[in-house]
N, C-alpha and C positions, 0 to 999 in steps of 0.2 A: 101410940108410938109410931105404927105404920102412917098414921095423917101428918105428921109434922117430919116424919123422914122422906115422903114422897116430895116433900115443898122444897123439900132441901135439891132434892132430888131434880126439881126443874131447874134450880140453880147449874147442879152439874150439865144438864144438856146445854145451857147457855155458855159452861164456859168452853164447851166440849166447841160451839157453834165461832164463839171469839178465836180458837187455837186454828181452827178450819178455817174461819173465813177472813177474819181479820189479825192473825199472824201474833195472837195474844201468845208467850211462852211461858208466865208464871200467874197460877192462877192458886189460889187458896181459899178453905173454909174454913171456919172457925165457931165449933159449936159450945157457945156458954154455958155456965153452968147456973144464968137466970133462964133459961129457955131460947134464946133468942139465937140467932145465925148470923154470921159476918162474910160475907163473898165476897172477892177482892179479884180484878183483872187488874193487872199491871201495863195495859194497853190499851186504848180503845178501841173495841172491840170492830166497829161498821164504820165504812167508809161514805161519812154525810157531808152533803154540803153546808159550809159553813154559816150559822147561827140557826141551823135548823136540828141539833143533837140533840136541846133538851124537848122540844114541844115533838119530835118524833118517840123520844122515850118516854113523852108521856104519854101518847096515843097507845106505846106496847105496854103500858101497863093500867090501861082502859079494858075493864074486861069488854069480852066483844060478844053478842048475840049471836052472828052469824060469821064464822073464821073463813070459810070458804067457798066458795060459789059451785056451783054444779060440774064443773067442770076442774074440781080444785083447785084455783085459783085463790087469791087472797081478794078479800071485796073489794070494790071500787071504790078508789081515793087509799088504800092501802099504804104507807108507805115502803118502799121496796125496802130491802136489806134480809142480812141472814135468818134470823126469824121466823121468817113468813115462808121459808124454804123446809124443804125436809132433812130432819127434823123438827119439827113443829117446836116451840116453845111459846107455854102461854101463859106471859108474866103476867095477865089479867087475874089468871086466878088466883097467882101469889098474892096482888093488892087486895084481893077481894077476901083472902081468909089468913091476913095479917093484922096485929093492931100495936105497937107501931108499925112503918115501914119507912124507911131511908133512904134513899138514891142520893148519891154522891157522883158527880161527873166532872172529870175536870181534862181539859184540852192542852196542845203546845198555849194556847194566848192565854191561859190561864195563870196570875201574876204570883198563885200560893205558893208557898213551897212543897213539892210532892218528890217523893223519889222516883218517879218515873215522869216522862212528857204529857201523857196523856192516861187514864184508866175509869175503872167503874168500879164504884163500892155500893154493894147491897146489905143492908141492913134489917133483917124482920124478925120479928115475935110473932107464934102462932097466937092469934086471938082465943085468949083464954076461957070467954066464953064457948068457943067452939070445940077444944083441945084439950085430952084431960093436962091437968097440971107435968111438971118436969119430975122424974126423967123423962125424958120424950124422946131422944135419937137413936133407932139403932145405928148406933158404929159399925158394929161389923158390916151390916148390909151397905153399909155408904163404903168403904172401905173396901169391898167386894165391887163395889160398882167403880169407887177411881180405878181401880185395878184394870178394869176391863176399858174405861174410857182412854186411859194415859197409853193403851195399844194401840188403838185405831189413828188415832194421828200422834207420831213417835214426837220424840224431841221436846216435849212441853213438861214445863214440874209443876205437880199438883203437892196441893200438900193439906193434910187434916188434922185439925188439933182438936182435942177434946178437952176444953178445958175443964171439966168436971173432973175427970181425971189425972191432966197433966200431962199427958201422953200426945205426941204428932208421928205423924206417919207421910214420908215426903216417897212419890212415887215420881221413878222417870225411867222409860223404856226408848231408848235410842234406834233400838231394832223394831218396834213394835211391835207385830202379832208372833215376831219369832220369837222374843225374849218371851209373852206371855204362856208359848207354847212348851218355852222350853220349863217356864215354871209350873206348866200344869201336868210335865209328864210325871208318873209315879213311876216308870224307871230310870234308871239311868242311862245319858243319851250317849255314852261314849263319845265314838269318833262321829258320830252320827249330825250334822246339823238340820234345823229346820227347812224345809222348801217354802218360801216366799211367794206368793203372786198377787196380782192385782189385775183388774183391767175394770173399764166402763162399757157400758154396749147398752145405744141409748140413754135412758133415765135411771138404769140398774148398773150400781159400783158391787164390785164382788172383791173383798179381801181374803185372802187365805193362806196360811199357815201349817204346815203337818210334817210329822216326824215319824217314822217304826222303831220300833225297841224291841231287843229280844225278849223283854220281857212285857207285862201286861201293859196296855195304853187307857191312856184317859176316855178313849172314843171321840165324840165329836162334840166337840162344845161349840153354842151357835148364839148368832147374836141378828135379828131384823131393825135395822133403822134404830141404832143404839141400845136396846132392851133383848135381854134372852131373851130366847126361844126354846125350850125345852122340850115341844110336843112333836110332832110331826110333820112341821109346817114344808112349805116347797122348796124351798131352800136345803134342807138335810135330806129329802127324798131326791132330790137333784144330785147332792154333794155322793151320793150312795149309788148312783144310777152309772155318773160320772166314772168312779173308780172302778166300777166295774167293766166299764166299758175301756176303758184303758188297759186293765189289765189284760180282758180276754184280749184286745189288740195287740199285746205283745205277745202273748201265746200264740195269735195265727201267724205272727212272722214267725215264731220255733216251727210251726207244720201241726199244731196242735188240732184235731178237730173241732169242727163245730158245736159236734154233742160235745165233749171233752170242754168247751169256753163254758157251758154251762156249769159254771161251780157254784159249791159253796161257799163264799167271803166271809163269814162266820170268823174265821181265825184272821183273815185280812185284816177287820178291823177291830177283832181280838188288842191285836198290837197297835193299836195306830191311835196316835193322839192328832187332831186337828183342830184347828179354831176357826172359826168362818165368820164373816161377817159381807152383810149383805145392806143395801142400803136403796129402798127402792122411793123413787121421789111420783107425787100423787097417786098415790095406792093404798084402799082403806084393808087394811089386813081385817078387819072385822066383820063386814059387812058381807053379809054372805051374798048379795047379788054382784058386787064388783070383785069379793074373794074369789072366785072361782076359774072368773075370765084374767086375771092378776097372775094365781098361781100356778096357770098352765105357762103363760111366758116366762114368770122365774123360773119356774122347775127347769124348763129348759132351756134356758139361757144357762143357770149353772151347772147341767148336765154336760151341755157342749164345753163349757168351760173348763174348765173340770177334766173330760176328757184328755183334752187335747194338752193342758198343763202339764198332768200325772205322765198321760204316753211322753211325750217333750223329752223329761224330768228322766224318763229311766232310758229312754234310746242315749239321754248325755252320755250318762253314768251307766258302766251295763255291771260295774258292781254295785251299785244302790238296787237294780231290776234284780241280781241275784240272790241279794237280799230278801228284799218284800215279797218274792217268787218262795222262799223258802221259809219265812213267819208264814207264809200263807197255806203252805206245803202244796206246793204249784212246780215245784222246782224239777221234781222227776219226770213231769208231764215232757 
């Protein structure tokens, strides 16, 4: 089940890369109840020059030997487009562990009738000799995953059908990572709304979302370059480093000491739901020789970030600082 929902699953980073790069707004899956998967963009997706769409498409769906040069780069002769960027997507391996597979492309000069001007249909069956037989999709885990994709770039509608079951599930978040936040908190947010940010710096996009509650929080729910991240990675030691650093900054404006900034945050993030997302372009998170010199620039790029947001956010509001000052039990200080 995990091998045929991961395939599906490069389908979503694809349509996640049409919504981002080529202004695709409604995008659909459609999992059969023969096995098979239907991906539908209502757009096309990459902006090519004209009569080069389908022998470029066929090149991305050539599995490739070598993706990236030393210096991650896409090989020579590569054709540019979103793809070969970060996020990586590599339709190579879809052709390579599909039997059938189907591309469907059709443009404004294209004479059929379609309901949109231009779009892309993807068509595959997990090759069954590879694959045990159907059921094959986890839902839930796909479902869980549009969830989190339809936040990072708002405005776009996904939508998933199961037709083994008969069931669809249509996803659109206008707010993005605040509507997600707001649905991951387990308390309720009252008058409370999300803090929003964003910035770039360099090659690293940082998203962020976060709310306090008087009552318990989600914690930090985190995302690298589209996919959780649930362990330790620099990004959540950044986003933790960050708050901290903010908050003791508002305590030495009250006259608080220095031993005194050294607290506990324990109950800080007790209460506090946040979602982050982090999106860093040519960095193998893996690889522990390039991991290491990688995730000393994250950390701290989202630490400074981070900081400087949270301080911002409560010098606005000095009743939100009252607030968070007091879930944290910092208030008497």
């Amino acid at each position: 089940m995990s091998g045929r929902t991961s395939l599906v699953d490069l389908l979503l980073t694809l349509g996640f890369v049409a919504a981002r790069d080529g202004g695709a707004q409604e995008l659909s899956v459609s999992l059969r109840a023969d096995g098979s998967c239907r991906f539908h963009v209502g757009l096309w997706p990459w902006k090519l020059s004209c009569g080069t769409s389908v022998a470029q498409l066929e090149t991305r769906l050539t599995p490739q030997d070598v993706l990236t040069d030393k210096d991650g780069e896409p090989p020579p002769g590569t054709p540019s487009g979103g793809l070969w960027q970060s996020p990586f997507v590599d339709l190579g391996m879809l052709c390579a562990l599909s039997s059938p597979l189907d591309v469907i492309v059709w443009t404004e000069d294209d004479t059929a009738p379609r309901t949109s001007k231009s779009g892309l249909c993807i068509t595959f069956t997990p090759d069954a000799s590879l694959f045990e037989p159907p059921p094959c999709f986890d839902v839930p885990r796909l479902r869980e995953r549009i969830e989190a994709l339809s936040a990072f770039h708002p405005g776009v509608t996904w939508t998933l059908r199961d037709e083994a079951t008969g069931t669809e599930a249509r996803f659109l978040r206008e707010e993005g990572l605040a509507d997600l936040c707001r649905d991951l908190a387990p308390s309720p947010l009252g008058s409370q709304n999300p803090l929003c940010f964003q910035a770039k710096v360099g090659k690293t996009s940082l998203q962020l979302a976060l709310v306090w509650t008087e009552g318990p929080g989600r914690g930090v729910v985190a995302w690298a370059n589209l996919f959780a991240r649930n362990d330790a990675g620099p990004h959540r030691v950044g986003f933790r480093q960050g708050m901290r650093d903010a908050i003791s900054a508002r305590l030495a404006r009250r006259g608080v000491s220095a031993r005194a900034r050294r607290f506990d945050a324990t109950a800080l993030f007790e209460h506090l739901t946040a979602v982050l997302h982090i999106q860093v372009e040519k960095t193998d998170w893996y690889l522990m020789t390039r991991e290491r010199r990688a995730s000393a620039e994250v950390q701290s790029t989202v630490t400074r970030l981070v900081a400087r947001w949270v301080e911002q956010a409560l010098v606005e509001d000095p009743k939100l600082e009252e607030f968070v000052l007091k879930v944290a039990g910092l208030r008497s200080r």
